[in-house]
VEXMI-160785 format. One record per residue (C-alpha): residue number from 1; x negated, y negated, z. Coordinates in Angstrom, 2 decimals, decimal comma. Layout:
<nodes>
NODE   n      px      py      pz
NODE NUM       X       Y       Z
...
</nodes>
This chain:
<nodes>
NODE   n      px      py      pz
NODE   1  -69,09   -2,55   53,77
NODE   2  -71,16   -0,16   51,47
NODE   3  -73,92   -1,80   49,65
NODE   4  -73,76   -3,39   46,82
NODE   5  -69,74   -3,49   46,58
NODE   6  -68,85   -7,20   46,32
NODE   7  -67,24   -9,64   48,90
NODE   8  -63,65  -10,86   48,35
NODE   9  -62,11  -13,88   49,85
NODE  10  -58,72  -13,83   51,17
NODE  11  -56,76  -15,51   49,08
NODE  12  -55,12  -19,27   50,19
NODE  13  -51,06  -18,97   50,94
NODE  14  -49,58  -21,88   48,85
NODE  15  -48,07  -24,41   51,30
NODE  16  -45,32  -26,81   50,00
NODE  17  -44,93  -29,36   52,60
NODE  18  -42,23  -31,88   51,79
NODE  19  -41,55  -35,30   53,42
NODE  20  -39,57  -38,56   53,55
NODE  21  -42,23  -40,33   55,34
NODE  22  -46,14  -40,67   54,23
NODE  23  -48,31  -42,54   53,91
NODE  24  -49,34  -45,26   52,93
NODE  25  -46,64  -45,97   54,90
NODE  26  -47,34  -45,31   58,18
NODE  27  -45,14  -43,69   60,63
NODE  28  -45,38  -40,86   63,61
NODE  29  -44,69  -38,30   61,08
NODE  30  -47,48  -39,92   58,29
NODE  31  -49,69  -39,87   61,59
NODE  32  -48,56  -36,22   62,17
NODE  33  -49,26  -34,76   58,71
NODE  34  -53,19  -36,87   58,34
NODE  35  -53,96  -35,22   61,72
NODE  36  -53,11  -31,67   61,11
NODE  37  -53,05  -31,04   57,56
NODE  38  -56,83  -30,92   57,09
NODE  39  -56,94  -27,90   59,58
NODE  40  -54,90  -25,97   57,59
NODE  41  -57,07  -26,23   54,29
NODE  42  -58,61  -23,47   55,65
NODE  43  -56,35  -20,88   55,18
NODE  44  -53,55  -22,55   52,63
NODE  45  -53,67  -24,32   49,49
NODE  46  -51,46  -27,04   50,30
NODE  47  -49,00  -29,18   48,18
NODE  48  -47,55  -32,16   49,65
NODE  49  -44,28  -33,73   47,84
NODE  50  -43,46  -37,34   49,03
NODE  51  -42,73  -40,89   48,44
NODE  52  -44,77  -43,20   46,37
NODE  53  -44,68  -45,85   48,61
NODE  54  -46,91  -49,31   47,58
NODE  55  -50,21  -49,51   48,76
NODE  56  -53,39  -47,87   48,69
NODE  57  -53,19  -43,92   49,76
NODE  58  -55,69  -42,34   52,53
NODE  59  -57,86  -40,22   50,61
NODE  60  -56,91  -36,58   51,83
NODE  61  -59,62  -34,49   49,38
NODE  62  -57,96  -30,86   48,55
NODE  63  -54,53  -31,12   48,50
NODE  64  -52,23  -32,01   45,77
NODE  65  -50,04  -34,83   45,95
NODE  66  -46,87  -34,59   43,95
NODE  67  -45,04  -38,02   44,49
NODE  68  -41,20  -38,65   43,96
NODE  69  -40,15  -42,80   42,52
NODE  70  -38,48  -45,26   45,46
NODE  71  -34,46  -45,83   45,33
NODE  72  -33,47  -49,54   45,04
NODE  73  -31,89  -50,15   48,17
NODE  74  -33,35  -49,85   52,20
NODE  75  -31,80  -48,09   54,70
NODE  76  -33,29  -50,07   57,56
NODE  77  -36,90  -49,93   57,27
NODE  78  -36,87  -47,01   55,38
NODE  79  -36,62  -46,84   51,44
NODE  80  -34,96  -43,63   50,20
NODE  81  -36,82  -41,49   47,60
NODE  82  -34,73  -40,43   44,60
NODE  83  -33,15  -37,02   44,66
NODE  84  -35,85  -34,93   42,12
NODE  85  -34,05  -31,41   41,91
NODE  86  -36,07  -30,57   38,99
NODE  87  -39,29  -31,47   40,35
NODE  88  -38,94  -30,55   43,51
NODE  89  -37,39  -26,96   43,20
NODE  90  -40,28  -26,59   40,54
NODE  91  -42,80  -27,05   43,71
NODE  92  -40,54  -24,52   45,60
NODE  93  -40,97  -22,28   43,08
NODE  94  -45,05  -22,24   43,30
NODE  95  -44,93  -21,92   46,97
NODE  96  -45,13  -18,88   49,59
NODE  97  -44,27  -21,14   52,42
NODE  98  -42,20  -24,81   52,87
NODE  99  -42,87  -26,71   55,48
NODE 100  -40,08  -29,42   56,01
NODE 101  -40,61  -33,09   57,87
NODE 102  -37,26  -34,73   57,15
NODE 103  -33,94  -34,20   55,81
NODE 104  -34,24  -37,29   53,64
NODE 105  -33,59  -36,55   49,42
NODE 106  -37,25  -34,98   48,85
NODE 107  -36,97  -32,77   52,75
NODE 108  -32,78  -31,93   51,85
NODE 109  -33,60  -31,19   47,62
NODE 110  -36,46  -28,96   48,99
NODE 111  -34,09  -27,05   51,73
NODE 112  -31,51  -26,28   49,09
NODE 113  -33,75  -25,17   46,95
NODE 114  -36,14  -23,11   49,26
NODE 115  -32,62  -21,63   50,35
NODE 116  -31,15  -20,83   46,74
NODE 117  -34,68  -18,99   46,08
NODE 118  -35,25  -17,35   49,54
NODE 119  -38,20  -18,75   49,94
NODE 120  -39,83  -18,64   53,94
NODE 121  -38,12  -22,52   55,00
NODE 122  -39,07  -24,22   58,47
NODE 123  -38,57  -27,31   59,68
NODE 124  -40,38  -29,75   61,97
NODE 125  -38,02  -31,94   63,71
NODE 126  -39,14  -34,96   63,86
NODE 127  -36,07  -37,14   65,44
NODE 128  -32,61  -36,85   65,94
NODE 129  -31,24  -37,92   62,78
NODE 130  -27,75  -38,64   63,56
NODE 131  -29,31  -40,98   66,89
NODE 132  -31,88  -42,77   64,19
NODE 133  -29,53  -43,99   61,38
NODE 134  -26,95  -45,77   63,53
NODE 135  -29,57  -47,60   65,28
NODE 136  -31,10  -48,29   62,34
NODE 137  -28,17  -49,84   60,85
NODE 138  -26,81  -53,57   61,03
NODE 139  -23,44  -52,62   60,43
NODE 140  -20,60  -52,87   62,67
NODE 141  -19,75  -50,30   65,21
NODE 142  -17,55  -48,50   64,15
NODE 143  -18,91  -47,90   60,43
NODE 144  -22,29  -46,97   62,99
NODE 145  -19,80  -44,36   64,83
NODE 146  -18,93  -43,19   61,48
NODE 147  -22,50  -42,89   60,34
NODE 148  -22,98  -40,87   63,63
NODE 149  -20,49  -37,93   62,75
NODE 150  -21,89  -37,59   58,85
NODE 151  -25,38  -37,88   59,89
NODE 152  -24,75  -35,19   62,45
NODE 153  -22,72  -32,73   60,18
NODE 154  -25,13  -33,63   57,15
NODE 155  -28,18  -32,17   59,42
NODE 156  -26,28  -29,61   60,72
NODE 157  -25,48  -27,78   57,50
NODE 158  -29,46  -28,44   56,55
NODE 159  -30,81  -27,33   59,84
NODE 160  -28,81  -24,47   59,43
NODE 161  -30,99  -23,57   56,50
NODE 162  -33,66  -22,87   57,73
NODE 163  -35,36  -19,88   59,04
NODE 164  -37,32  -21,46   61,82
NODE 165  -37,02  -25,22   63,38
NODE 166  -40,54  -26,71   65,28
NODE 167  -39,40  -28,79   67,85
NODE 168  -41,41  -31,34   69,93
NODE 169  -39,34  -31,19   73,58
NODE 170  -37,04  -29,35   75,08
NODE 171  -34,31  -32,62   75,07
NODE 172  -34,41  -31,65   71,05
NODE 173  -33,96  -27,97   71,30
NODE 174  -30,85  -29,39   73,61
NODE 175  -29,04  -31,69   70,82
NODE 176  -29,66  -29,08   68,32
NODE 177  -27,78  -26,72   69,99
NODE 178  -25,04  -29,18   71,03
NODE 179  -25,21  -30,04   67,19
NODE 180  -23,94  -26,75   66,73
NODE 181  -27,38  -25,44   65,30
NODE 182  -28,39  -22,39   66,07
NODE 183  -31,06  -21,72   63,89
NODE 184  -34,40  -20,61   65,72
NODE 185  -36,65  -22,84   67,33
NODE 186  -40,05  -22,67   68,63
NODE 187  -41,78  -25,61   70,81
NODE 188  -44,79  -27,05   69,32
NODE 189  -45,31  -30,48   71,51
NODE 190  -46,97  -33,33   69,84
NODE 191  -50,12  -35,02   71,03
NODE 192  -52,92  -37,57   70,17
NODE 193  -56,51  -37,26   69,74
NODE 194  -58,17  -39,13   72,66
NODE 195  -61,62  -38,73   71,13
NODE 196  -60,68  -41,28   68,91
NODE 197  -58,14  -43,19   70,85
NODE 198  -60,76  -44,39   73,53
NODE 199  -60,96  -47,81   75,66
NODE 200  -62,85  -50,13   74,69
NODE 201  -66,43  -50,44   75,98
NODE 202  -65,93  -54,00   76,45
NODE 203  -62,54  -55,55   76,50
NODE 204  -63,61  -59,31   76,27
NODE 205  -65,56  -57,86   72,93
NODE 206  -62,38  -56,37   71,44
NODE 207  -60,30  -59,12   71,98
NODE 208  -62,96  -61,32   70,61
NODE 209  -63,45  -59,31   67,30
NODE 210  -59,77  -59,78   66,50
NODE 211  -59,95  -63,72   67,18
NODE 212  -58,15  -63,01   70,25
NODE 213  -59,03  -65,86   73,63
NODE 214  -60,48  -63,48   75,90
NODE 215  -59,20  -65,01   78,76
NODE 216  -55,46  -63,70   77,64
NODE 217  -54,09  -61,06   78,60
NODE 218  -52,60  -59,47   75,66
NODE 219  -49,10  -57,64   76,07
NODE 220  -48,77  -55,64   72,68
NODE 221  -46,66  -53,12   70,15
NODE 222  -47,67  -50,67   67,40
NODE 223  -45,61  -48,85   65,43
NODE 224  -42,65  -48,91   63,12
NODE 225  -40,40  -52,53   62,89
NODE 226  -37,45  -51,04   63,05
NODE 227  -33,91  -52,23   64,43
NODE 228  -33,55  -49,06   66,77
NODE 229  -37,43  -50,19   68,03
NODE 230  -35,21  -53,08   69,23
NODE 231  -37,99  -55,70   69,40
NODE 232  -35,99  -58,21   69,74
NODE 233  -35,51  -57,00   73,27
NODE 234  -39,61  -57,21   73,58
NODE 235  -39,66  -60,69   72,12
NODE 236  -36,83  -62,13   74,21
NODE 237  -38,94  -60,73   77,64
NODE 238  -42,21  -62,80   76,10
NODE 239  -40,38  -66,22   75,82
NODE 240  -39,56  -65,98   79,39
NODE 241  -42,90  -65,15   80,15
NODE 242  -44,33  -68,28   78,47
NODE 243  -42,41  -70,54   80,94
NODE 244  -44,49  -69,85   83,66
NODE 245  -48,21  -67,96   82,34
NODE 246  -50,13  -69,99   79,41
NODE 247  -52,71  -67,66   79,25
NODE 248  -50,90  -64,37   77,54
NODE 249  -50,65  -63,45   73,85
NODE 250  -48,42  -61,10   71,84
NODE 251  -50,08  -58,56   69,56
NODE 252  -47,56  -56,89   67,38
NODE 253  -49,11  -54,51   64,68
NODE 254  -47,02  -52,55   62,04
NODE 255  -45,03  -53,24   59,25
NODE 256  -40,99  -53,06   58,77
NODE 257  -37,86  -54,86   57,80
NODE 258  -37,98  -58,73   57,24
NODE 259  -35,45  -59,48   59,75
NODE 260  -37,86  -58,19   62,43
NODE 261  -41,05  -59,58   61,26
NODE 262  -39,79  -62,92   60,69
NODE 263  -39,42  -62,91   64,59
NODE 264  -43,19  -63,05   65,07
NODE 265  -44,88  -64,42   62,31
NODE 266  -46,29  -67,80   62,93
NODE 267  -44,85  -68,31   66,07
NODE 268  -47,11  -70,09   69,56
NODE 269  -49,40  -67,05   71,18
NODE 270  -48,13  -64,31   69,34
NODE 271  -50,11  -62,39   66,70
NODE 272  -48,38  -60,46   64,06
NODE 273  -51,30  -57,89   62,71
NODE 274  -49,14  -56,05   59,84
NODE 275  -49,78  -52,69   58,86
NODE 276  -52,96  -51,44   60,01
NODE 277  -54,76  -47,94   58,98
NODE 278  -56,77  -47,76   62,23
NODE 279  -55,03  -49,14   64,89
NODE 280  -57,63  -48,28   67,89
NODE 281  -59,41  -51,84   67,25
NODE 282  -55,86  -53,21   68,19
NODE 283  -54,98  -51,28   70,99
NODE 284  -58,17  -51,31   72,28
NODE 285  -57,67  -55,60   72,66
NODE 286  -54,31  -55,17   74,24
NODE 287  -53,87  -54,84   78,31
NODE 288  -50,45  -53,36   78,35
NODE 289  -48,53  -51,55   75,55
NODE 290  -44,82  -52,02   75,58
NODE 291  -42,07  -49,43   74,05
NODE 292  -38,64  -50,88   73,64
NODE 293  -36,65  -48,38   71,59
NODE 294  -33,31  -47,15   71,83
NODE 295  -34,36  -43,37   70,43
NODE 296  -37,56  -41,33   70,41
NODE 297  -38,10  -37,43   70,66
NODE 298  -42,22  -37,81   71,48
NODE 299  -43,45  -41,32   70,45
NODE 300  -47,07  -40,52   69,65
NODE 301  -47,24  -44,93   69,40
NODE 302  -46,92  -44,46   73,35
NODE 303  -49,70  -41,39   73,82
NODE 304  -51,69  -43,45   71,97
NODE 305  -51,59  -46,95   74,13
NODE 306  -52,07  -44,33   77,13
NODE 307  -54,85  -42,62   75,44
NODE 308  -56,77  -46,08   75,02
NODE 309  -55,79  -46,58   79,18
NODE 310  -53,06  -49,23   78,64
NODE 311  -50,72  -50,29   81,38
NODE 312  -47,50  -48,77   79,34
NODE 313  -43,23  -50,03   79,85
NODE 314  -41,11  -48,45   78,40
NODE 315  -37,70  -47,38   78,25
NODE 316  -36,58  -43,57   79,35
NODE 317  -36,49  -42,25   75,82
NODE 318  -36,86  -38,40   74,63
NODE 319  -40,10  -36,97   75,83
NODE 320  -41,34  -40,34   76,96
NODE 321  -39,14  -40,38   80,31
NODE 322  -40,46  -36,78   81,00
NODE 323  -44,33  -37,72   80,68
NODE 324  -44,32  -41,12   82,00
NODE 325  -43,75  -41,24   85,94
NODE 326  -42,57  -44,72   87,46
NODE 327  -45,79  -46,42   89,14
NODE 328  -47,59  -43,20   88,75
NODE 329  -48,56  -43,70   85,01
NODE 330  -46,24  -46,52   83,88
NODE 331  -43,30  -48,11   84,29
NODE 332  -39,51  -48,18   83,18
NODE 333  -37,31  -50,66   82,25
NODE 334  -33,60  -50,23   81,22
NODE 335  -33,01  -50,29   77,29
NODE 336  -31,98  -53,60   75,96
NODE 337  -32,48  -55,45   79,53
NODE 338  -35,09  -58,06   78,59
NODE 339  -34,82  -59,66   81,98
NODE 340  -36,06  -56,54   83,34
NODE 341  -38,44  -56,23   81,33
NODE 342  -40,21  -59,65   81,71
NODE 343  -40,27  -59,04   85,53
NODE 344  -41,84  -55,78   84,93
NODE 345  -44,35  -57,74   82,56
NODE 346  -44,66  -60,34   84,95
NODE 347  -46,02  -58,05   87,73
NODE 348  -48,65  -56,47   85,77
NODE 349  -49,88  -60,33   84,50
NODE 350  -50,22  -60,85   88,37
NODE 351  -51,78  -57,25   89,18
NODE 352  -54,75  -56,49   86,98
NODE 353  -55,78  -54,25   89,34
NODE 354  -52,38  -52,39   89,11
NODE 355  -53,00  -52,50   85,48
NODE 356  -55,96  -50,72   85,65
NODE 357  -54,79  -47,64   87,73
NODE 358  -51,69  -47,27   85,05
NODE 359  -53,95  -47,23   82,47
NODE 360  -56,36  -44,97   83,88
NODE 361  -53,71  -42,49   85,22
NODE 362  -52,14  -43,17   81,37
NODE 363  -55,46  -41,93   80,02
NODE 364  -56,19  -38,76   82,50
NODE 365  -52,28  -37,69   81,37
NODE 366  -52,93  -37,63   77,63
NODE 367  -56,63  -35,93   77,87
NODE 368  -54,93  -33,08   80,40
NODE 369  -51,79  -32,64   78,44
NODE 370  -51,64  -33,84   75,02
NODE 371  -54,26  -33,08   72,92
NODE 372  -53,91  -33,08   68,75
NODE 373  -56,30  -29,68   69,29
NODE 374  -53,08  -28,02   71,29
NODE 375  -50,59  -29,15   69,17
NODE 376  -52,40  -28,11   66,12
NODE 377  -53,30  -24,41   67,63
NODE 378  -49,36  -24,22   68,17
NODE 379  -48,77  -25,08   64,48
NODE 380  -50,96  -22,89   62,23
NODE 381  -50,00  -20,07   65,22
NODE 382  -45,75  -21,00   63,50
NODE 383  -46,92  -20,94   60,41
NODE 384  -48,98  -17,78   60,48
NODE 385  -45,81  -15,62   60,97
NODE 386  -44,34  -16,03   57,83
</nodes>
């Protein structure tokens, strides 16, 4: 550069990234979005349109929140946001780029509008939508049949949208296309960040600091109380455990319907935590993690137990049955089968030792294979092509 000519910045890209989920409401995707977005301040000036959830908000410095008011009415554990055309296309209208979470009324308003404008639109798929709601509802089956065939169609025609989809696993790239959508996808797989999702130095100290009798052994849950979680499943396995082993407790930490919640509060050796905005003092007190749900695509709750070395069973669910390997790195147990699931349990109470070499090989997968640093390379890589 010749002397004396001045230096110019490139200018920031303006981001719109619009979600269902955030927090302070804390979900996989609220997870997602505070891990990445504050590597991509860097190079856009980023806008993120969600729900105004109650609660005090994570302080993200440099990006501007635009939030969108609550419906009256739940959908499981999950409260709609109202359907803000006006706002939202306004936001559209600022943006180079939109970056979609959900298909909820802020992620669908924001498709339909990126789409009327022509405005670069991709997607992240979080879950299979049209496997979520059912499960999520308490309705009978067949209304749950018939919110399987609108869900579907409803995501279809939104998917369809878009000019590129991010998808965590292959398994989603396969129901898309059975789905009938055949809009482009690119594989960005999700991870955790096991520089901050450590075990504990001391295990008898992190139960301790939590009020927790050391001498337990602490079978626990994080994540989302949700009916397709199915934790009633996890609950029913830890009565029959108390019939024959005194000496374990039930940590359950998140926040969720009533219904679910009023399972474990103030009931003999389990702990219900609530919502927590670091959960690594938690996880970090448990000695094996336990995943009961009926539908995940990645379940970044489950990286997480392995990432702190927890002895992890689960059920074979999305991405989980691909990176968990029976007595390798975990175990299985069938979905809904609680009996199954205590015996499971029941063998690891009797096998610390067993424990330990899940949990270690649980810890060695995540730090080879799922790393927050890969996924987020992947990401801003997507993103820079448009």
């Amino acid at each position: 550069m010749a002397a004396g000519l001045p230096r110019y910045s490139r200018m920031k890209r303006k981001l719109l990234i619009a979600t269902d989920n955030f927090l302070p409401r804390w979900d996989g995707i609220a997870r997602f979005l505070w891990e990445v977005i504050p590597s991509l301040m860097d190079e856009y000036e980023i806008t993120v349109v969600a729900p105004r959830h109650k609660g005090e908000v994570a302080n993200l410095p440099e990006i501007r929140m635009v939030w969108i008011g609550l419906l009256p009415f739940r959908i499981g554990d999950f409260i709609p946001a109202r359907f803000a055309w006006k706002t939202i296309s306004q936001e559209v209208d600022n943006a180079d780029l939109v970056w979609i979470q959900t298909i909820g009324p802020i992620g669908s308003t924001a498709i339909r509008a990126s789409h009327k404008k022509g405005k670069p639109l991709i997607a992240f798929a979080h879950s299979i939508e049209w496997e979520l709601v059912p499960n999520a509802l308490s309705s009978r089956y067949f209304r749950k049949k018939i919110a399987y065939h609108l869900t579907k169609r409803l995501a279809a025609g939104l998917y369809s949208k878009c000019h590129l989809i991010m998808v965590p696993t292959y398994e989603v790239i396969k129901k898309f296309e059975w789905a009938g959508i055949r809009t482009a996808h690119v594989l960005v797989h999700l991870g955790t960040n096991p520089e901050h999702f450590v075990p504990p130095s001391s295990k008898v100290q992190a139960k301790e600091e939590l009020g927790i009798n050391p001498s337990h052994t602490v079978i626990g849950y994080h994540g989302r109380l949700a009916r397709e979680k199915d934790l009633y499943t996890l609950y029913r396995a830890f009565q029959r455990l108390l019939y024959s082993h005194k000496e374990v407790t039930l940590l359950i930490v998140g926040d969720g319907i009533e219904e679910q919640k009023r399972l474990f509060k103030d009931k003999p050796q389990i702990i219900y935590a609530g919502q927590q905005n670091d959960v690594v003092p938690y996880l970090q007190a448990m000695d094996i993690f336990v995943l009961p749900s009926l539908t995940e695509t990645t379940s970044l709750s489950t990286l997480e137990a392995m990432s702190v070395g927890l002895a992890c069973v689960v059920t074979k669910v999305g991405y989980v049955q691909k990176y968990i390997r029976e007595k390798k790195n975990g175990l299985f147990f069938p979905k809904r089968n609680s009996l199954v699931l205590s015996l499971k349990l029941e063998w690891l109470l009797k096998d610390p030792f067993l424990r330990r070499r899940l949990g270690d090989e649980a810890r060695k997968t995540v730090v080879e294979k799922f790393s927050w640093k890969t996924t987020v390379r992947r990401v801003k890589e997507v993103l820079g092509r448009f």
